[in-house]
C-alpha positions as a Python dict, from the first residue, in 0.01 Angstrom:
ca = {
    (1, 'X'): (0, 0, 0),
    (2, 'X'): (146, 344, -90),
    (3, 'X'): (85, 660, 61),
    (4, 'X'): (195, 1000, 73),
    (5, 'X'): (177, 1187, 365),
    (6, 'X'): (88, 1608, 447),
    (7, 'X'): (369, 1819, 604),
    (8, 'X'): (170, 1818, 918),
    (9, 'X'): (151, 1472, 947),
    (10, 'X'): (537, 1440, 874),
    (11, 'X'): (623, 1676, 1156),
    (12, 'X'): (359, 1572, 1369),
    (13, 'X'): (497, 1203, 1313),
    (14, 'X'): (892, 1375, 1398),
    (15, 'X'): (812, 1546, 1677),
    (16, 'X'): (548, 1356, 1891),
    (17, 'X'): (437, 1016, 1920),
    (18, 'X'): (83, 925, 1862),
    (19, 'X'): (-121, 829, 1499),
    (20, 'X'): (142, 1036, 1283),
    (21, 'X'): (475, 918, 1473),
    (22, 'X'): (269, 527, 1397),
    (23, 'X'): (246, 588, 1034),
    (24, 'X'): (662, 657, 989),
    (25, 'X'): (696, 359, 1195),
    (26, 'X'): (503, 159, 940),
    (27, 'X'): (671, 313, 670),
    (28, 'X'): (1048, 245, 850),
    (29, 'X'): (902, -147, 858),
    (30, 'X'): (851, -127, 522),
    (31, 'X'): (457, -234, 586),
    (32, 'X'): (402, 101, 361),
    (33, 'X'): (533, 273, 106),
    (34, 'X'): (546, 618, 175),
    (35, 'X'): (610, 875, -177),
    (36, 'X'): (676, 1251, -130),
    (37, 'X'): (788, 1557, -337),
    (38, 'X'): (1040, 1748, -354),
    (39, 'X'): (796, 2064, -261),
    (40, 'X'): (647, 1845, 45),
    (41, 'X'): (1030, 1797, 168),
    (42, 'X'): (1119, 2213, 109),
    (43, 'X'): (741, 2259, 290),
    (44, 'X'): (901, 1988, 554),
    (45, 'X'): (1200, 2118, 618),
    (46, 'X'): (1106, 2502, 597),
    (47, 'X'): (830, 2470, 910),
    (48, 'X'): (1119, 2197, 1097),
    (49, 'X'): (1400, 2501, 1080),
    (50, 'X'): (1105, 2753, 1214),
    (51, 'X'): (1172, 2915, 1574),
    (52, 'X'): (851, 2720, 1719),
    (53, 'X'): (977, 2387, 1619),
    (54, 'X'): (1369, 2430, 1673),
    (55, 'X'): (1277, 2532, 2065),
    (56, 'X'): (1117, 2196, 2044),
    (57, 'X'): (1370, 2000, 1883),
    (58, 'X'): (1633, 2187, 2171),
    (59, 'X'): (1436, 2054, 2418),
    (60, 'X'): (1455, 1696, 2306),
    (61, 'X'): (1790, 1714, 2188),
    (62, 'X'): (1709, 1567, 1847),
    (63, 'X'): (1931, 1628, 1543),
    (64, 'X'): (1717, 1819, 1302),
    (65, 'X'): (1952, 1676, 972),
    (66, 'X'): (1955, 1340, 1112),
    (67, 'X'): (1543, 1319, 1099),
    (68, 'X'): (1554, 1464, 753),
    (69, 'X'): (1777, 1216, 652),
    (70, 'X'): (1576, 924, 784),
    (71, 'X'): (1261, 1018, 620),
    (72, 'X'): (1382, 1098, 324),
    (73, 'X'): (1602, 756, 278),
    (74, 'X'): (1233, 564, 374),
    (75, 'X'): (1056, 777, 128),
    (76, 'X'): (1047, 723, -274),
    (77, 'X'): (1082, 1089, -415),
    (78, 'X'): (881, 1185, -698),
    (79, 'X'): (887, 1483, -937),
    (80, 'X'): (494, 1588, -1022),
    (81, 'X'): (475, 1662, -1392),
    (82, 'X'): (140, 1737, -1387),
    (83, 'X'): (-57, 2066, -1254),
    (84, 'X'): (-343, 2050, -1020),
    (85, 'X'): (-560, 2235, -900),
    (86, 'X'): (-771, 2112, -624),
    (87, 'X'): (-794, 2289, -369),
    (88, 'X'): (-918, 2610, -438),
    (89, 'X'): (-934, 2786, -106),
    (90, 'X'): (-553, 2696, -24),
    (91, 'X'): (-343, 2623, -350),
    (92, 'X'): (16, 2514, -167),
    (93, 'X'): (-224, 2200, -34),
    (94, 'X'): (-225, 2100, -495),
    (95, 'X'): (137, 1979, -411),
    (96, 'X'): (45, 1693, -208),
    (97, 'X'): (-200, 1556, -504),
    (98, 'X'): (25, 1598, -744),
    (99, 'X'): (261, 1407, -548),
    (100, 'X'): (-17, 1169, -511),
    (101, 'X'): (-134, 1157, -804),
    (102, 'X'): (274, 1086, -960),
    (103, 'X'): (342, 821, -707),
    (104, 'X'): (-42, 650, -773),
    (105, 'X'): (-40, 616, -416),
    (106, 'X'): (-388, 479, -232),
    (107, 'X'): (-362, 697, 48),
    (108, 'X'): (-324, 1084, 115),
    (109, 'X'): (-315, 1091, 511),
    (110, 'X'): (-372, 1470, 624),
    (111, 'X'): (-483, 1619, 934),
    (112, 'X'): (-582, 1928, 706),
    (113, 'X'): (-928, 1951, 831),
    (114, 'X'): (-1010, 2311, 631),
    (115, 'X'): (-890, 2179, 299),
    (116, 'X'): (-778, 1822, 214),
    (117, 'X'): (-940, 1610, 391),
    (118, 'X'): (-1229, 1796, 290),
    (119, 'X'): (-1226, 1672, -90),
    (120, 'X'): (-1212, 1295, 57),
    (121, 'X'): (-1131, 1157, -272),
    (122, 'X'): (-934, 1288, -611),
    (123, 'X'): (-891, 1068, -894),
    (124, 'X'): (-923, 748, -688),
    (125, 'X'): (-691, 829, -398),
    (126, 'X'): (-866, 854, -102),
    (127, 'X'): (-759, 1090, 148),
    (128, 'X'): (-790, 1054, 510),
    (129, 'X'): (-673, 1177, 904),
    (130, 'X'): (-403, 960, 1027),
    (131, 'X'): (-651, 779, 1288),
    (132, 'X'): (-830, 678, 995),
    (133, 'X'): (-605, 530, 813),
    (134, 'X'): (-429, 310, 1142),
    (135, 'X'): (-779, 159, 1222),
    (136, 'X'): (-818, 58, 783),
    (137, 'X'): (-476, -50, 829),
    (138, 'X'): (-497, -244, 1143),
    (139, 'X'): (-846, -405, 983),
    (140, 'X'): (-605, -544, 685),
    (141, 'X'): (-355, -706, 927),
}
């Protein structure tokens, strides 16, 4: 099963434990395949070198390169040659279906209530909240 995973969820899934920080553990087993951009990862790594998150990573002494490295090495990278647009109230959110939609993953896992997860389907690929996903994922097991 291949999915492709929100900035939120990827720093949610860094940073905390909980549904994100279950997902990258799945996708470290190799139980998923996970498939992001090169505009998720600049997205990724822009909010992970922001003041509110580097106080955070201070505090738990993490190494911010180290992390990138990780996720990137677990992820396939994918170049989106084709346009979309989606979401009309919040265009940077077209980057994660064209990932998507490039990768021809099953799964976009969001917790962009306002936006993504709104749409609950493009093109086949349905897209979901992390907790969703774990409990269709845990059914399949």
């Amino acid at each position: 099963m291949k999915v492709t995973l929100d900035t939120n969820v990827l720093v949610s899934g860094t940073f905390w434990e909980g549904e994100a920080f279950r997902i990258l553990e799945l996708i470290e087993q190799k139980k998923l395949d996970c498939v992001l951009s090169k505009g998720i990862l600049n997205e990724y790594d822009r909010i992970i070198h922001s003041e509110e998150i580097l106080e955070k990573v201070e505090e738990k002494h993490l190494h911010i390169r180290a992390v990138v490295i990780k996720i990137v090495g677990m992820c396939a990278i994918v170049e989106p040659k084709r346009k979309i647009r989606a979401v009309q109230e919040d265009p940077d959110d077209d980057k994660i279906i064209e990932c998507a939609v490039e990768g021809k993953v099953d799964y976009i896992i969001t917790y962009d209530s306002k936006h993504l997860l709104k749409l609950k389907e493009f093109e086949g690929i349905k897209i979901i909240s992390p907790g969703e996903f774990l409990m269709k994922f845990e059914k399949r097991e």
